[in-house]
MDTraj code that builds the backbone (N, CA, C; nanometers):
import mdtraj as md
import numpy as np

residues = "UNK UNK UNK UNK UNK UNK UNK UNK UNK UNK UNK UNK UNK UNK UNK UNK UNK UNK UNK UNK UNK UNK UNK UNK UNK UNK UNK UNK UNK UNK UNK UNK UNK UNK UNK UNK UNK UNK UNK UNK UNK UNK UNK UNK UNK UNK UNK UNK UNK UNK UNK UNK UNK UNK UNK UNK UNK UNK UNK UNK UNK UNK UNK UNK UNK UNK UNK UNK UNK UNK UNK UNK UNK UNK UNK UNK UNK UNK UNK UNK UNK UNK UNK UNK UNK UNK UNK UNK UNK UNK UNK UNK UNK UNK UNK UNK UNK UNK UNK UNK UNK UNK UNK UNK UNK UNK UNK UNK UNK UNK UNK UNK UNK UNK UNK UNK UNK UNK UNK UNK UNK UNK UNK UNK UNK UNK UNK UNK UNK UNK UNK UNK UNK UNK UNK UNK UNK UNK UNK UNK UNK UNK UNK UNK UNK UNK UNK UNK UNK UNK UNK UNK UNK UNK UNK UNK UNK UNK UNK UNK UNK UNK UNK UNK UNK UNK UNK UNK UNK UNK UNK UNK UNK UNK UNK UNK UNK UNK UNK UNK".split()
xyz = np.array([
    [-13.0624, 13.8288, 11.1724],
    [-13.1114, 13.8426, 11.3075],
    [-13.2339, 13.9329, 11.3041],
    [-13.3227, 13.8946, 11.3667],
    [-13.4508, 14.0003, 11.4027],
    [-13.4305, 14.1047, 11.5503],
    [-13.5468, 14.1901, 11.4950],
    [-13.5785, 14.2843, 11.5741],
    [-13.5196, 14.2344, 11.7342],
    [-13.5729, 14.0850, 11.7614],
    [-13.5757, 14.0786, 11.8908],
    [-13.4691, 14.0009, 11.9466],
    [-13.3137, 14.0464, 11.8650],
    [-13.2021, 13.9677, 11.8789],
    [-13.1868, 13.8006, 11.8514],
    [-13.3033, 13.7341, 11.8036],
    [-13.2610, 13.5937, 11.8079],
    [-13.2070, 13.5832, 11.6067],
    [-13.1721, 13.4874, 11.6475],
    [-13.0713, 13.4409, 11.5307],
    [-13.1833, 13.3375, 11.4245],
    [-13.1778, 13.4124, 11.3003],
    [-13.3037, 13.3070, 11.2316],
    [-13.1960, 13.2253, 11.1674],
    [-13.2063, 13.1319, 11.0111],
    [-13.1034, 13.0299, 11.0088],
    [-13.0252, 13.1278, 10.8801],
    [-12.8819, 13.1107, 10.9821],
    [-12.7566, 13.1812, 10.9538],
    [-12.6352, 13.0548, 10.9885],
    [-12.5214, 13.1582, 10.9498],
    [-12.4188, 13.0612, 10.9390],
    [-12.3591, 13.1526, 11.1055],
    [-12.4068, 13.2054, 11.1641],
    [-12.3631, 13.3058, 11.3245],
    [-12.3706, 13.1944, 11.3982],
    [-12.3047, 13.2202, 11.4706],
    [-12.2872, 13.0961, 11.6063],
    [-12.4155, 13.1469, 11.7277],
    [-12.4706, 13.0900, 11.7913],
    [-12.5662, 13.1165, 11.9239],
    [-12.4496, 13.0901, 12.0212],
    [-12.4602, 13.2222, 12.1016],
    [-12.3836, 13.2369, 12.2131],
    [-12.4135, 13.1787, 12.3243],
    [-12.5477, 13.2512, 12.3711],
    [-12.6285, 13.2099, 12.4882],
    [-12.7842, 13.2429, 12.4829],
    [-12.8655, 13.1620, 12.5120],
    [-13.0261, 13.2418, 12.5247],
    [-13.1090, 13.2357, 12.3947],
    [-13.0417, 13.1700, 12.2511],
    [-13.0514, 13.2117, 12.1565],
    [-13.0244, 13.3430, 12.0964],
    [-12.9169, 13.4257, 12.1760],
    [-12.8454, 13.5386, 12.0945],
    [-12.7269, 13.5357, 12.0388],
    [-12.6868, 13.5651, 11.9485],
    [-12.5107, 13.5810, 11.8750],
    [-12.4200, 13.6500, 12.0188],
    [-12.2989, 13.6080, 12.0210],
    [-12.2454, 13.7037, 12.1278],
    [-12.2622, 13.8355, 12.1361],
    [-12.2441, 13.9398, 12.0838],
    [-12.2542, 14.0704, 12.0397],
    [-12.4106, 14.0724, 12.1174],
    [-12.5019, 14.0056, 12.0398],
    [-12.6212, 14.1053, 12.1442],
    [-12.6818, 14.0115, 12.2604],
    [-12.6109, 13.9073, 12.2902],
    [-12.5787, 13.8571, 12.4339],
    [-12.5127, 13.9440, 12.5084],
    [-12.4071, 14.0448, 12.4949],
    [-12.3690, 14.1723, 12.5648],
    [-12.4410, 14.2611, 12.5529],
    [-12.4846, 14.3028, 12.4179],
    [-12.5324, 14.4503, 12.4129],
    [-12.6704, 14.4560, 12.4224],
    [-12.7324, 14.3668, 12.4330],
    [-12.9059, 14.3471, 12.3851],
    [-12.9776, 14.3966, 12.5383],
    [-13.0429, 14.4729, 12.5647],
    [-13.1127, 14.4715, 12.6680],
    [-13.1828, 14.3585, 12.7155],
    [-13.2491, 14.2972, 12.5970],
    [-13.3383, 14.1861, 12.6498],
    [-13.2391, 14.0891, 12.7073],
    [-13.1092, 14.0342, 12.7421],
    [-13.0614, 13.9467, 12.7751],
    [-12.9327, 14.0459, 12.8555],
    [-13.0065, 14.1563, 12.9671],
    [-12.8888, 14.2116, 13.0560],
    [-12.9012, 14.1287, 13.1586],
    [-12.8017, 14.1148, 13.2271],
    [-12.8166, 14.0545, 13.3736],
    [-12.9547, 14.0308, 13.4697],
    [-13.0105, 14.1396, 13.4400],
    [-13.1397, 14.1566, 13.5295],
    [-13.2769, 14.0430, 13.4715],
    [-13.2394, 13.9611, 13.3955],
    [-13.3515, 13.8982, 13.3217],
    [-13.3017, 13.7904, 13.3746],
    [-13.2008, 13.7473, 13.4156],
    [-13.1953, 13.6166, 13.4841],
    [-13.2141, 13.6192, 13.6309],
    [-13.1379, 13.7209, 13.6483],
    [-13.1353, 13.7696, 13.8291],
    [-13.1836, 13.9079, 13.8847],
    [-13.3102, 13.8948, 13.8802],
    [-13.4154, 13.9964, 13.9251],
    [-13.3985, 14.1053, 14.0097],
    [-13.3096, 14.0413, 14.1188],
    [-13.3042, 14.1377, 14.2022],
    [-13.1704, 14.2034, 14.1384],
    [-13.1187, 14.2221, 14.0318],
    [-12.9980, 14.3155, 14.0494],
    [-13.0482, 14.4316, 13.8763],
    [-13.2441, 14.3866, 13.9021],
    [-13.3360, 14.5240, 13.8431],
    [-13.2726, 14.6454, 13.9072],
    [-13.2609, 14.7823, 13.8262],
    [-13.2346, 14.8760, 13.8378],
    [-13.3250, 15.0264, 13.7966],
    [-13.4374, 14.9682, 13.7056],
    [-13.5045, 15.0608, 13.6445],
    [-13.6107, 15.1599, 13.7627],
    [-13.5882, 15.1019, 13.8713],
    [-13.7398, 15.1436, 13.9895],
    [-13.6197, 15.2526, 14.0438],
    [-13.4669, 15.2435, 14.0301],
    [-13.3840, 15.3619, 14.0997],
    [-13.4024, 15.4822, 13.9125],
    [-13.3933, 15.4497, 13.8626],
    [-13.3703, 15.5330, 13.7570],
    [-13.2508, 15.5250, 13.6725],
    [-13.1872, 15.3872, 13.7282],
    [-13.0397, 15.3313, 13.6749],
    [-13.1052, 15.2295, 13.5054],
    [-13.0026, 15.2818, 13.4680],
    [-12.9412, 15.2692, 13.2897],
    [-12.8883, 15.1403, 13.2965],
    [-12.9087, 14.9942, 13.2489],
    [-12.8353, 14.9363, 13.2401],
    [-12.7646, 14.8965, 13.1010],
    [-12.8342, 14.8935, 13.0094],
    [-12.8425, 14.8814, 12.8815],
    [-12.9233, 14.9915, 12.7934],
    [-13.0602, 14.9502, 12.8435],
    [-13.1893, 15.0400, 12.7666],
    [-13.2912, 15.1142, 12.8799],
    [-13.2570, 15.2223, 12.9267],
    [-13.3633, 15.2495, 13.0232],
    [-13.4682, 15.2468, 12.9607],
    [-13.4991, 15.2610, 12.8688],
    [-13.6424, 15.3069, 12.8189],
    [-13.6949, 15.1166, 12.8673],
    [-13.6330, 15.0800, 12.7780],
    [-13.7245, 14.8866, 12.7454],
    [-13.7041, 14.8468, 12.8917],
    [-13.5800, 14.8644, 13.0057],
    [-13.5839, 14.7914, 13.1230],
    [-13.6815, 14.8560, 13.2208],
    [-13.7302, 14.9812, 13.2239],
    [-13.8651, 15.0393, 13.2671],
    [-13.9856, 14.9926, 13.1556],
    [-14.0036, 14.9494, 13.1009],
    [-14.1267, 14.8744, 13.0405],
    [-14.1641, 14.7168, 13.0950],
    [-13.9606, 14.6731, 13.1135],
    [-14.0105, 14.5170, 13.1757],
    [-14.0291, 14.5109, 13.3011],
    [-13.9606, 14.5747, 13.4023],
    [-13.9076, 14.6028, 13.4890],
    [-13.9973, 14.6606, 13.6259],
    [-14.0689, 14.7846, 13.5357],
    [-14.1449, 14.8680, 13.6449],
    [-14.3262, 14.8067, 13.5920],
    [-14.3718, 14.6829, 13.5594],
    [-14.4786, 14.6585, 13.6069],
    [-14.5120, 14.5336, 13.6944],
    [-14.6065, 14.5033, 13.7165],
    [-14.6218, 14.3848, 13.8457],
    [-14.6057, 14.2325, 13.8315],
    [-14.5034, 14.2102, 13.9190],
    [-14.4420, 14.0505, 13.8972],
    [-14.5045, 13.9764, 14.0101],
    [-14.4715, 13.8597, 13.9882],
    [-14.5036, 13.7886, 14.0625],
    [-14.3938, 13.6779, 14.1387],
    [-14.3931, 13.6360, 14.2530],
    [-14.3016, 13.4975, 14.2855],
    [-14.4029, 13.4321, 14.3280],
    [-14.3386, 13.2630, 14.2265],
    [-14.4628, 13.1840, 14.2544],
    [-14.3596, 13.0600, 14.2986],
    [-14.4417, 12.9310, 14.3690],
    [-14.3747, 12.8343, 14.3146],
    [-14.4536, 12.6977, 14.2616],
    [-14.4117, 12.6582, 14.1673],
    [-14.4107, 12.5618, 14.0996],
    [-14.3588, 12.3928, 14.1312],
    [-14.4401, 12.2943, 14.0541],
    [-14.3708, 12.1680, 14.0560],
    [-14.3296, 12.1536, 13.9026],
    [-14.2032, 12.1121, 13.9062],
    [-14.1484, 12.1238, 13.7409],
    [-14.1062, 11.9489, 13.7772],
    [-13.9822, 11.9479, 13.7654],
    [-13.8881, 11.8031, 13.8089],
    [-13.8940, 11.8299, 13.9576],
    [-13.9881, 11.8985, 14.0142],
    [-13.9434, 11.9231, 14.1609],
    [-13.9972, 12.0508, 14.1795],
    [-14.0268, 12.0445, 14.3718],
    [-14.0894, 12.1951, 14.3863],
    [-13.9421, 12.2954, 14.3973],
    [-14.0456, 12.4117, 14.3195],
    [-13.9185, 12.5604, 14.2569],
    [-14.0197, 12.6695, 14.2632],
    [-13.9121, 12.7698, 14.3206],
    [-13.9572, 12.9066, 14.3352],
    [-13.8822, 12.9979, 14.2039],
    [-14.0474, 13.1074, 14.1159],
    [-13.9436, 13.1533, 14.0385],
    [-14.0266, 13.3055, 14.0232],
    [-14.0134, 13.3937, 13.8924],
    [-14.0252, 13.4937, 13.9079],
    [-14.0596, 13.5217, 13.7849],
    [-14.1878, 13.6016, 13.7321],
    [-14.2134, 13.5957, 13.5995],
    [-14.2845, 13.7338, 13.5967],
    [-14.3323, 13.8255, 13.5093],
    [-14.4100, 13.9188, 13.5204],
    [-14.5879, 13.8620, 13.5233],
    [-14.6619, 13.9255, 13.5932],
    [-14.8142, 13.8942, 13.6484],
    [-14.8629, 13.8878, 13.4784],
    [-14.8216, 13.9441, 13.3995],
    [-14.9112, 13.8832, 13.2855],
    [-14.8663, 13.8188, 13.1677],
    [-14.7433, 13.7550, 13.2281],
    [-14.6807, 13.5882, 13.1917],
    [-14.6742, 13.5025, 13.2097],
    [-14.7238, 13.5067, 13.3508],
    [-14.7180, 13.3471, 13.4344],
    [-14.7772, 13.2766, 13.3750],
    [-14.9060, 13.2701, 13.3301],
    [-14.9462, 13.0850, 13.2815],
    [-14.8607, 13.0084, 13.1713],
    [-14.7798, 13.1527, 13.0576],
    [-14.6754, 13.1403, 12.9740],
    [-14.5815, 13.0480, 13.0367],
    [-14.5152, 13.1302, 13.1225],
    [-14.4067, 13.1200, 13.2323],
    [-14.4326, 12.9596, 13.2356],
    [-14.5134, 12.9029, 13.3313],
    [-14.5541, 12.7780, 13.3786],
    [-14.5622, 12.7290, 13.2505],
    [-14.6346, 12.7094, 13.1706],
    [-14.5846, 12.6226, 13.0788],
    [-14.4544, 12.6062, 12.9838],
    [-14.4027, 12.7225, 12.9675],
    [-14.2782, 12.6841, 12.9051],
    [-14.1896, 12.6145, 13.0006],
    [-14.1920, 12.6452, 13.1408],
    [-14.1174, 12.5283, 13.2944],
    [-14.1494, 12.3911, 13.2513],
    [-14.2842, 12.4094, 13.2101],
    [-14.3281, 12.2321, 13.1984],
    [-14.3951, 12.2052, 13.3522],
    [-14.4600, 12.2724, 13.4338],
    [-14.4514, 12.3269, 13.5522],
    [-14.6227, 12.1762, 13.5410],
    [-14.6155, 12.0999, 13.6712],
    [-14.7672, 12.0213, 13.6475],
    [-14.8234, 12.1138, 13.7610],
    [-14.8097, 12.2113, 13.8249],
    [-14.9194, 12.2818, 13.9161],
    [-14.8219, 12.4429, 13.9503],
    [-14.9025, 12.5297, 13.9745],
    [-14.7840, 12.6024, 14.0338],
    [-14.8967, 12.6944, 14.0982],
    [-14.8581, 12.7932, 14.2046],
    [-14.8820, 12.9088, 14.2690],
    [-14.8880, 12.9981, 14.3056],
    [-14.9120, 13.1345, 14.3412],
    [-14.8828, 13.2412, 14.3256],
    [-14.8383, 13.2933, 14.4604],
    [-14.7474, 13.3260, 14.5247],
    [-14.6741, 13.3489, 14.6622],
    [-14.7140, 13.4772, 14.6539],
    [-14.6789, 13.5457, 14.6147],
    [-14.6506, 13.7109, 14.6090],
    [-14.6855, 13.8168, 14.5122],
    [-14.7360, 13.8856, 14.5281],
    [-14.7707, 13.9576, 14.3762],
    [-14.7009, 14.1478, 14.4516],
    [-14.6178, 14.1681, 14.3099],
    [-14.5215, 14.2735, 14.3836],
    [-14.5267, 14.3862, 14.2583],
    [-14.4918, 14.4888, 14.2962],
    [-14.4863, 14.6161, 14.1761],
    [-14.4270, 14.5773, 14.0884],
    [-14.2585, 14.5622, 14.1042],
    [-14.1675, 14.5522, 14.0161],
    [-14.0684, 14.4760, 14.0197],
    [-14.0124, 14.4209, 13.9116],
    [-13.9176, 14.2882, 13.9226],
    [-13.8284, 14.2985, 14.0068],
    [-13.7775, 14.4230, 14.1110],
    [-13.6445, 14.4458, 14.1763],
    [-13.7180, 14.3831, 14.3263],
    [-13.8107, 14.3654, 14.3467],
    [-13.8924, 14.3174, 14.4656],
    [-13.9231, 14.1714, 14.5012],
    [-13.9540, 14.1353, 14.3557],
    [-13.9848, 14.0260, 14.3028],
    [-13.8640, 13.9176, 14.3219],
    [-13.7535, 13.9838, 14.2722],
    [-13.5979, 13.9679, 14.2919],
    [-13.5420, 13.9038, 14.4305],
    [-13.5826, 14.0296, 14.4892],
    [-13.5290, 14.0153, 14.6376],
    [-13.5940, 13.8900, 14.7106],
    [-13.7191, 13.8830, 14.7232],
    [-13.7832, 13.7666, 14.7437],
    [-13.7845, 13.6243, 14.7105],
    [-13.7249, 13.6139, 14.5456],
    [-13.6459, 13.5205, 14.5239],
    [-13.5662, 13.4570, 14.5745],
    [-13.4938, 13.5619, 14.6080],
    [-13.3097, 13.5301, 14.6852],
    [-13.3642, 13.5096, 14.7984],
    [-13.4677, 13.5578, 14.9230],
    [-13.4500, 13.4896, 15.0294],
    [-13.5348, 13.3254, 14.9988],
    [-13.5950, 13.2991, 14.9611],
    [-13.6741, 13.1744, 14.8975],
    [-13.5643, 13.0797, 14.8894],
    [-13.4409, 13.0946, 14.7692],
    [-13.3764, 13.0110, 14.7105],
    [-13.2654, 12.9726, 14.8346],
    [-13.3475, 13.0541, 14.9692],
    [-13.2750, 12.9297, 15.0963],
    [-13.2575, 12.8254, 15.1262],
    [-13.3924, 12.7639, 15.1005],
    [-13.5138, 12.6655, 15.0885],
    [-13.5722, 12.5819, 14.9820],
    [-13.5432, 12.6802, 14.8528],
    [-13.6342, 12.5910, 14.7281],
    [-13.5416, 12.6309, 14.6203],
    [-13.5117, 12.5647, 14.5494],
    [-13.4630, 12.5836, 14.4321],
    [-13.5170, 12.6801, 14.3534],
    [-13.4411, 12.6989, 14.2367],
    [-13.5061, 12.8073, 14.1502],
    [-13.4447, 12.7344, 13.9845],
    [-13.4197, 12.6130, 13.9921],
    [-13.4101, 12.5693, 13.8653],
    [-13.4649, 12.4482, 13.8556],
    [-13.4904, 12.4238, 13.6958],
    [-13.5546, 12.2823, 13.6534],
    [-13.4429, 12.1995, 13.6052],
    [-13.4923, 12.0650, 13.6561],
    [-13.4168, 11.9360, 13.6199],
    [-13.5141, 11.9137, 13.4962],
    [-13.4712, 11.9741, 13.3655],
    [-13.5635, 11.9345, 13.2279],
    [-13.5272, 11.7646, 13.2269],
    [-13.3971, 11.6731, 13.2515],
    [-13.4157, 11.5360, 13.2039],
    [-13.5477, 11.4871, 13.2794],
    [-13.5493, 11.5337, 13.4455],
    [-13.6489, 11.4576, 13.5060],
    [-13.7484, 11.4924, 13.5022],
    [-13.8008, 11.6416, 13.4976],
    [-13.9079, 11.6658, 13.4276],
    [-13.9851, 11.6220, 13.2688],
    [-13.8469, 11.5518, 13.2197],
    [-13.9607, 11.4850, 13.1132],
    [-13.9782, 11.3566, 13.1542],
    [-13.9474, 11.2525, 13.2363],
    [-14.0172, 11.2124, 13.2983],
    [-14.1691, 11.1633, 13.2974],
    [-14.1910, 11.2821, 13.2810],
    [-14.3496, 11.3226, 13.3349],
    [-14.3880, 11.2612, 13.4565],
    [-14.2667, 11.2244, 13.5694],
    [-14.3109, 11.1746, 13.7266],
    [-14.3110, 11.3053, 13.8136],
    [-14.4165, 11.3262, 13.8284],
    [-14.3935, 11.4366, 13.9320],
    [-14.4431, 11.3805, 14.0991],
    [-14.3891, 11.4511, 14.1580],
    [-14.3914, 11.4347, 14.3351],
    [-14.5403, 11.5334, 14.3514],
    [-14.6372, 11.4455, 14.4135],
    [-14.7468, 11.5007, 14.4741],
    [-14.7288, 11.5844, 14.6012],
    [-14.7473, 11.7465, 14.5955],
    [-14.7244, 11.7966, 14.6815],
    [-14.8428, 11.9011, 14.7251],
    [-14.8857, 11.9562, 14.8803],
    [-14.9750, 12.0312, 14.8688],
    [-14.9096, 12.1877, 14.8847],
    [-14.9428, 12.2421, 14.7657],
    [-14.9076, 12.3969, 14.7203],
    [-14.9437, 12.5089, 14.8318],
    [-15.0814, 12.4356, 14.8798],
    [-15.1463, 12.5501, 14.9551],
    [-15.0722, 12.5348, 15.0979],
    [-15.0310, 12.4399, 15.1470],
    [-14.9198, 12.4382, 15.2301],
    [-14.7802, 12.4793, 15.2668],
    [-14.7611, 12.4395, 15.1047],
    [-14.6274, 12.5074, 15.0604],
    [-14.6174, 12.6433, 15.0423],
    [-14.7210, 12.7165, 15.0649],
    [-14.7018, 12.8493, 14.9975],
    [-14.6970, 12.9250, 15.1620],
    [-14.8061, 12.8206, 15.2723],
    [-14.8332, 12.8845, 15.4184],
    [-14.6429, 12.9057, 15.4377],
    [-14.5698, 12.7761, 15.4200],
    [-14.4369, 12.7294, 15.4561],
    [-14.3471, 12.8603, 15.4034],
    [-14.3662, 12.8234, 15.2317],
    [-14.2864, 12.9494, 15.1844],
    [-14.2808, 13.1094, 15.2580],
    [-14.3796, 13.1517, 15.2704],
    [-14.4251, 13.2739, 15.3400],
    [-14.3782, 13.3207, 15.4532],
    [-14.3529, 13.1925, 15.5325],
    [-14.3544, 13.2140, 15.6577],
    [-14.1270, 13.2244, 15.6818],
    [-14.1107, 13.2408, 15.5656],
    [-13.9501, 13.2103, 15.5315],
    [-13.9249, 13.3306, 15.5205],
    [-14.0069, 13.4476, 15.4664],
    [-14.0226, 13.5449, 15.4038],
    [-13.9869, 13.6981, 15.5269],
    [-13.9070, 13.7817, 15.4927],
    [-13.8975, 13.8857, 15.5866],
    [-14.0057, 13.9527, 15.5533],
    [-14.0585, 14.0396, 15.7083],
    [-14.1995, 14.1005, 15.7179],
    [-14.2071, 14.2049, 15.6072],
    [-14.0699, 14.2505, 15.5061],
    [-14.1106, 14.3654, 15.4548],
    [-14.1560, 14.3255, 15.3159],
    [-14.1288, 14.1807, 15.3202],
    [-14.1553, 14.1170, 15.1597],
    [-14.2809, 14.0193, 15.1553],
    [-14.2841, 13.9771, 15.3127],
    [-14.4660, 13.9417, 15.3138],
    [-14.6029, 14.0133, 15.3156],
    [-14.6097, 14.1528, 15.3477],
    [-14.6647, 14.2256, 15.3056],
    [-14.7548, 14.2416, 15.1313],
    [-14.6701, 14.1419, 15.0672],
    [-14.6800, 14.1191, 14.9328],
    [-14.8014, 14.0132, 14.9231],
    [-14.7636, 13.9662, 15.0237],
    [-14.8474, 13.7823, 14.9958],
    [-14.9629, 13.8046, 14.9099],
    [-14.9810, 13.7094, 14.7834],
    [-15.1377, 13.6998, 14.7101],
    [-15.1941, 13.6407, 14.7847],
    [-15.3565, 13.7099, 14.7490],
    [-15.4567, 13.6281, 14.8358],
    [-15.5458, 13.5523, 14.7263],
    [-15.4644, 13.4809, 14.6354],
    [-15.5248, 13.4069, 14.5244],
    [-15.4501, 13.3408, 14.5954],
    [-15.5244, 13.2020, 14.5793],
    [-15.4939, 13.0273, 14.6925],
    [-15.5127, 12.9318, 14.5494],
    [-15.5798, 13.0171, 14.4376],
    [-15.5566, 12.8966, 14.3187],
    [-15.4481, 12.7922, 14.3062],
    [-15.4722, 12.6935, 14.2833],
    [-15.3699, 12.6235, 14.2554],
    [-15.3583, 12.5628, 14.0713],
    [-15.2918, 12.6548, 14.0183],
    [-15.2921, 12.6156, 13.8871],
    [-15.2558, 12.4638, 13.8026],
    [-15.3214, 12.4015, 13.7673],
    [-15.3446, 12.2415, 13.7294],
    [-15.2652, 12.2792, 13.5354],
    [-15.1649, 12.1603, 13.5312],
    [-15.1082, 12.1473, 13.3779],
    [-15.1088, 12.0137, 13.3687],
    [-15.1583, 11.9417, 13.2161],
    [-15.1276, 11.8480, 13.2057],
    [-15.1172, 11.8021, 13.0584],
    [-15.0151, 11.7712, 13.0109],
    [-14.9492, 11.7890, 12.9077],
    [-14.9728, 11.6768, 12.8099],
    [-15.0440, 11.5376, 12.8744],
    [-15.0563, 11.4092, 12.8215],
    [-14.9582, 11.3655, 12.7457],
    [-14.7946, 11.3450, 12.7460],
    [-14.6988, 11.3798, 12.6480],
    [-14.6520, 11.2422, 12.6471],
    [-14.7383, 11.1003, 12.7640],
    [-14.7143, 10.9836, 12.6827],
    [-14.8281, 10.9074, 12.6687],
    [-14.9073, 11.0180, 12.6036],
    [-15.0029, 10.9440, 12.4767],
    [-14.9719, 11.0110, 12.3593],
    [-14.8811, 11.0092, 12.3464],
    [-14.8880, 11.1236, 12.1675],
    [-14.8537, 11.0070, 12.1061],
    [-14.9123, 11.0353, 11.9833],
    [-14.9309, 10.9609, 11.8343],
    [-14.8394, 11.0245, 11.7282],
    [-14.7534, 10.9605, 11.6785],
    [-14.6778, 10.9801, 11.5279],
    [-14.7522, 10.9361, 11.4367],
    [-14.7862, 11.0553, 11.3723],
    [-14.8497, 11.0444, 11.2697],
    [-14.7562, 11.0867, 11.1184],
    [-14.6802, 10.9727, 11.0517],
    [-14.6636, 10.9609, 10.9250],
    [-14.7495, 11.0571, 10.8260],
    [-14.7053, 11.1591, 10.7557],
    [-14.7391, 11.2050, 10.5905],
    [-14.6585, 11.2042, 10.5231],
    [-14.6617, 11.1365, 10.4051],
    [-14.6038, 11.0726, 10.3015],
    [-14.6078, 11.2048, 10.2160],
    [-14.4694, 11.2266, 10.1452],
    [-14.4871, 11.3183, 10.0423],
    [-14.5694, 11.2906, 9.9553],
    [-14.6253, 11.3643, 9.8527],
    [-14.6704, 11.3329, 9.7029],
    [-14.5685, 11.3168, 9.6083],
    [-14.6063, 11.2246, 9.5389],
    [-14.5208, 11.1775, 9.4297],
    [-14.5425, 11.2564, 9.2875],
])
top = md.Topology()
chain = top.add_chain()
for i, resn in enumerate(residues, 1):
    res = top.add_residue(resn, chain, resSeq=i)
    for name in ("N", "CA", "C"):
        top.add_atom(name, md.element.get_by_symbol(name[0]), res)
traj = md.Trajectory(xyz[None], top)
């Protein structure tokens, strides 16, 4: 196993996330708060695992955006992951709703969102590659307006609408023959 808990090739079982059970419990990088934002603790001064590493992820500026993946989705990434973020979704456009201090904000805003919009990907239908034409900059007036006054205060005033396109049915197999 490396530094960063994932499992290189061993005879260990993968628990969840690509971690062994053991640091699927104990690992900071895979505490509760990395799936579900709002139950961040590092902005009170609360320990969940690693204060030190969950104030490094924790206490800088996130973002809630939403995205078209298999479908429009609202999600939550740190401000200098998102284009990461969006492409590992498989995301063909996405947006920036909110730009907030810290993931416990970021969190909360989530949860009132996921009234309205999902917060997960359908990966079968997203490969696909059919996506639903939707306008973002609409969606984001819509999203916003869902939003309690103490979490719109946040709103980005970036209207970009981020463009992905993956071309993934034109790819070519390309055959190399060992040497003999």
């Amino acid at each position: 196993m490396d530094d960063n808990g994932i499992i290189g090739l061993s005879n260990i079982e993968i628990f969840a996330n690509g971690f062994c059970k053991k640091c699927f419990f104990e690992s900071p990088k895979s505490g509760d708060w990395v799936m579900r934002p709002e139950l961040s603790k590092a902005h009170l001064d609360e320990e969940d695992r690693d204060l030190e590493f969950e104030k490094q992820m924790q206490l800088q500026p996130h973002i809630v955006y939403l995205s078209i993946t298999s479908g429009l989705k609202v999600g939550v990434t740190r401000k200098n992951n998102m284009l990461t973020r969006w492409v590992d979704q498989g995301a063909s456009e996405s947006i920036i709703l909110l730009e907030l201090p810290n993931r416990y904000l970021a969190g909360l805003a989530e949860v009132e969102l996921k009234e309205g919009y999902s917060d997960k990907t359908n990966w079968r239908k997203m490969l696909t590659n059919e996506f639903t034409k939707l306008d973002l900059i609409k969606e984001k007036k819509d999203a916003l307006d869902r939003l309690s006054d103490e979490l719109k205060k946040y709103k980005s005033g970036n209207e970009t609408v981020y463009q992905f396109n993956y071309n993934v049915l034109n790819l070519s197999l390309i055959h190399i023959s060992e040497p003999t």
